[in-house]
C-alpha positions in Angstrom: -34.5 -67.5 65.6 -35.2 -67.0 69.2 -33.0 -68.8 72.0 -34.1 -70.1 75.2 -32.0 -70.6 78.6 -32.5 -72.8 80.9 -31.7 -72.5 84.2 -31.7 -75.9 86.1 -31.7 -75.4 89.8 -30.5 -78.4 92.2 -30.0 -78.9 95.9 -26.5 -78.0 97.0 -26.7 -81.0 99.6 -28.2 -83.8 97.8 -27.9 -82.8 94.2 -31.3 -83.6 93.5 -33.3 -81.3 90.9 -35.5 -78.6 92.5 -39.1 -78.3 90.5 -40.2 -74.8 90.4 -41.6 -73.7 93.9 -40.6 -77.4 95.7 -37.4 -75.4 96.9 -35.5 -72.1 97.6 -32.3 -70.6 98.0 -31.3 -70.1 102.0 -29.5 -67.2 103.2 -28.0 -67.4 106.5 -24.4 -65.8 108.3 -22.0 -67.3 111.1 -18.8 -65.8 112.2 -19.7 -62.8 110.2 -19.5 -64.7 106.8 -22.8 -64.4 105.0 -23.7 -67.4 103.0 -26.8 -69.1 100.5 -27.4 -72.6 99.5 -29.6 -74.0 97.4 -32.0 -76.2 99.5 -35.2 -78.5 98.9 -38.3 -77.6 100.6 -37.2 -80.8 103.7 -34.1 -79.6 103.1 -34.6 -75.8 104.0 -37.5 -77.0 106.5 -34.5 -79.0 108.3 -32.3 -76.0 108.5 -34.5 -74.1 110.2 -35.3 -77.0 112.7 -31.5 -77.5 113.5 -31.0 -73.7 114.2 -34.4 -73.0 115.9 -32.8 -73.5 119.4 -30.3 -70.9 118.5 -32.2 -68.3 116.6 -34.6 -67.9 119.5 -32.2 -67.3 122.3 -30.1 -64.7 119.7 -30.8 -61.2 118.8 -31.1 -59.4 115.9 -27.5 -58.1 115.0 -28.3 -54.8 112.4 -26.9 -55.8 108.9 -23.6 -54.7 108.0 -24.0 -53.7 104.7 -21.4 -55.5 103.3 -23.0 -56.0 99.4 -22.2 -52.7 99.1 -18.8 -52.4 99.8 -16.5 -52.2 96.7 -13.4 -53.9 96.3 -10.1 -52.3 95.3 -9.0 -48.6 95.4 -11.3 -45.9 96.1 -12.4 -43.7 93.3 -11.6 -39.9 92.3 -15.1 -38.7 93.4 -15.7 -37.0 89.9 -16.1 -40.2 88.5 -13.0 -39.1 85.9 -10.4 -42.3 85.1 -6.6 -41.4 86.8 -5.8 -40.6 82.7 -8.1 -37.9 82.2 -7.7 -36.5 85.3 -4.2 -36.1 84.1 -5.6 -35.0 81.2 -7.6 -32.0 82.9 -4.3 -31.0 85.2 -2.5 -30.2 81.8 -5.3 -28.4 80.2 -5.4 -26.7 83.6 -2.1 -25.5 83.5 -1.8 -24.1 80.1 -5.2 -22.0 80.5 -3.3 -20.2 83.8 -5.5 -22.1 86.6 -3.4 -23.1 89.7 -3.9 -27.2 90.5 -2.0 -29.1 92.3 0.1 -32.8 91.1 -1.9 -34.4 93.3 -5.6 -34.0 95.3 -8.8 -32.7 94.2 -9.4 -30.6 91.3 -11.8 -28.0 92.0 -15.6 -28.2 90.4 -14.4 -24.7 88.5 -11.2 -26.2 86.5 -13.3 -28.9 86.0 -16.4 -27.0 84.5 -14.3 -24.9 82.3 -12.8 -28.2 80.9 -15.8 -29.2 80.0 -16.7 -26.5 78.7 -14.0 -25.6 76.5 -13.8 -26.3 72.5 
């Protein structure tokens, strides 16, 4: 049995039902917030009136790059969880390489972990 979705799209200002191509979704930013809305052809065509005054006298800011920013903390660079790098500091040890508590593990210890039976 095959299942279909349905995506129903509506105008985030009047609620009324976009029809395929009779709308679009609007990005825009202010205050250095970067937003979209969902928008009927008048209703985007309206937007773009309102602002027209202002987009003309602005300048193009360069983008900030800010969809790829990750949240939360910053990773271990060898893409290895904070267990297994744990893990590898132990192995480490008991084969008579030198590593440290904390910091990086060099590409070497790492290798021969890898490597190992």
């Amino acid at each position: 049995m095959a299942q279909r979705v349905i995506t129903i799209l509506s105008s985030d200002i009047s609620g009324e039902e976009i029809q395929d191509g009779k709308g679009e979704t609007v990005s825009f930013a202010l205050d250095g917030t970067s937003y979209e809305i969902d928008l009927t052809k008048k209703e985007a065509d309206a937007l773009r009136a309102s602002l027209e005054t202002y987009v003309k006298a602005a300048r193009k800011a360069p983008s900030r790059g800010t969809s790829a920013r990750r949240s939360g903390s910053a990773g271990s660079g060898s893409g290895r969880s904070p267990e297994e790098l744990a893990h590898v500091r132990t192995w480490a040890k008991e084969n008579g390489y030198e590593v440290s508590e904390r910091g990086r593990i060099k590409k070497e210890v790492l290798d021969a972990f890898d490597a190992a039976p």
